[in-house]
N, C-alpha and C positions, 0 to 999 in steps of 0.2 A: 690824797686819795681821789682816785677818779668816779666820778656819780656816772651811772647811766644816762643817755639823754630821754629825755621824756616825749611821750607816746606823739606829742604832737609835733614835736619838732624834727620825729621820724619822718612825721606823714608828709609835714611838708617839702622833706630833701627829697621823699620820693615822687611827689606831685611836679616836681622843678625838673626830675631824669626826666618822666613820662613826657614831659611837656621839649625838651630839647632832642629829644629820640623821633626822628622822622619816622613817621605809621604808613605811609603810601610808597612803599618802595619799589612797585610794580609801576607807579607812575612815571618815577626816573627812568630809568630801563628804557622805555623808549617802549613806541608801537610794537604787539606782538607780532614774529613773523609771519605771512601769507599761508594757511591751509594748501597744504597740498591736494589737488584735486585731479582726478582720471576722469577719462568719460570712455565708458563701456558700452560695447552693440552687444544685446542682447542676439544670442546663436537658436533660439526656441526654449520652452520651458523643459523642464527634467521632472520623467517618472521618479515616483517615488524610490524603487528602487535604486535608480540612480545617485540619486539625492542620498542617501544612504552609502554610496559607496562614497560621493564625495567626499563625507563629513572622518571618512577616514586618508584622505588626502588621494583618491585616486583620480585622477585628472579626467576631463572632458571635454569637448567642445562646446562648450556652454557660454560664453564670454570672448569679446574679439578685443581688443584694444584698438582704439579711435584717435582720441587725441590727449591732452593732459598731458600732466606731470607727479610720478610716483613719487609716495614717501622715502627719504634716506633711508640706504641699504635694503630694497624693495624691488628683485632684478626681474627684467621681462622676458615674458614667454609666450608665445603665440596664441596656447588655448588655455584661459582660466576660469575657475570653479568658484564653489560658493566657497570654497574654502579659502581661495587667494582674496575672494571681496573680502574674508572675515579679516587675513593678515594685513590686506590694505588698511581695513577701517582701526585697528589696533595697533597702526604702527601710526596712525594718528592723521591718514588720510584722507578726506572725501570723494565718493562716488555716484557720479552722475550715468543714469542710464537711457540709451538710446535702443530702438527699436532697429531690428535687421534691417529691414527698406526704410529710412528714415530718410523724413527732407530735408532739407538747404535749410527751413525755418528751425527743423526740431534741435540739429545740429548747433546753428548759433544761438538757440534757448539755453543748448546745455554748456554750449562755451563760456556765455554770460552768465549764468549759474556759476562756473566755474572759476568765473575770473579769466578768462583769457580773452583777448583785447588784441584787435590788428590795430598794430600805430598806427597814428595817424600822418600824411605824409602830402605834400605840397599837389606830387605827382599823380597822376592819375593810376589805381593800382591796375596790372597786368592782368588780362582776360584768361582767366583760369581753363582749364580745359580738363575735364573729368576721363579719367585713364581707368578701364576695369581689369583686374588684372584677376584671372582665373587658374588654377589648374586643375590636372588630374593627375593622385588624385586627392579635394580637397585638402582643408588646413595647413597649409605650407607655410612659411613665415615668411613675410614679405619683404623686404631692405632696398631702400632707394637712396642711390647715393649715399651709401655707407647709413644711411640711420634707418633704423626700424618704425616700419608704420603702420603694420597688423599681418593678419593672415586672408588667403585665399577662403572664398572669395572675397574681393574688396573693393567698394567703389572710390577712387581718392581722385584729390585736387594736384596738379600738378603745374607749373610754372613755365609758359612757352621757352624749347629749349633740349639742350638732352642731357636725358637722366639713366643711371645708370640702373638696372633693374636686376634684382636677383631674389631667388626663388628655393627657398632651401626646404628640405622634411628629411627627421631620421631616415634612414633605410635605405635613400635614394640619392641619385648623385644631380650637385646643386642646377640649378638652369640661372643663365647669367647672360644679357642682353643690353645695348644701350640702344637708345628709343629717343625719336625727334618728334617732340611736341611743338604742334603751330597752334597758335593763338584760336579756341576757339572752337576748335575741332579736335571732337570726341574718339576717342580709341579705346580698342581692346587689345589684352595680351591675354592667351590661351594657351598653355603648354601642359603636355603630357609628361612628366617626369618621371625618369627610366631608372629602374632600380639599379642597386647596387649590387653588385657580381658578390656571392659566396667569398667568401674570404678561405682561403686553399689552409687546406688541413697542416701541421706540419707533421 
């Protein structure tokens, strides 16, 4: 006939598991991945009543997109709201904000904030040349050499050289330009963007 085993010889086969059962298993795993982090230009503050429209998903010019990198599955759009900060921040992103005229310093504050880092490199790096790129009329989505880098208006850094420029908004037909940047010396691009012709009844 078999006895039961007694209370203590329980305890101790379960004191023997707890004790070969690794408890830190977030330390194996490895370093958590890097926080996704944006850095925002602030476009001006929003009335009340605005702010109210946003919280129901209607869009603004409130937010420009600068520099960073969004959360997976997180797609861009030229003008974002309080409501895109709130999907940013709950898709597990961070966001750094910059002021509309903001400087060279406030900029690589919030780069470094953000983590992002120019390598470092033997070379001396290439003398940047600041490109203002306008339209009318505002928020247009900016694309330089195929990657997006905000909206109208927008002051950015560009690399001596030429780049291809393009200018798009609903309703109007795109403006597309490529542009030779010398070392050093400052430019402006200013276009009028001409709507888009009625589309014919059928």
């Amino acid at each position: 006939m078999n006895r039961p085993l007694p209370l203590t010889t329980l305890f101790a086969f379960s004191v023997c598991l707890l004790a070969s059962t690794p408890h830190n298993l977030s330390a194996q795993a490895g370093p958590p991945p890097q926080q996704p982090c944006v850095i925002l230009k602030r476009m001006g503050p929003a009335d009340e009543v605005t702010s109210h429209l946003y919280s129901f998903g209607i869009r603004g010019k409130q937010f420009q997109y600068q520099d960073g990198q969004l959360p997976k599955g997180i797609k861009f759009h030229g003008r974002l709201t309080d409501k895109d900060v709130r999907t940013i921040q709950d898709a597990g992103g961070r966001v750094e904000f910059i002021d509309v005229h903001f400087t060279d310093q406030e900029l690589e504050h919030a780069r470094t904030s953000c983590g992002i880092s120019t390598p470092n490199t033997s070379a001396p790096p290439p003398v940047l040349t600041y490109v203002m790129v306008k339209s009318t009329p505002d928020g247009a989505d900016i694309t330089i050499d195929g990657k997006y880098v905000g909206s109208t208006p927008s002051k950015l850094k560009l690399e001596p050289g030429s780049h291809t420029i393009l200018i798009e908004q609903a309703g109007y037909a795109p403006w597309q330009r490529t542009v030779t940047v010398t070392s050093g010396e400052d430019i402006s691009v200013n276009t009028t963007l001409e709507k888009k012709p009625p589309a014919n009844p059928q």
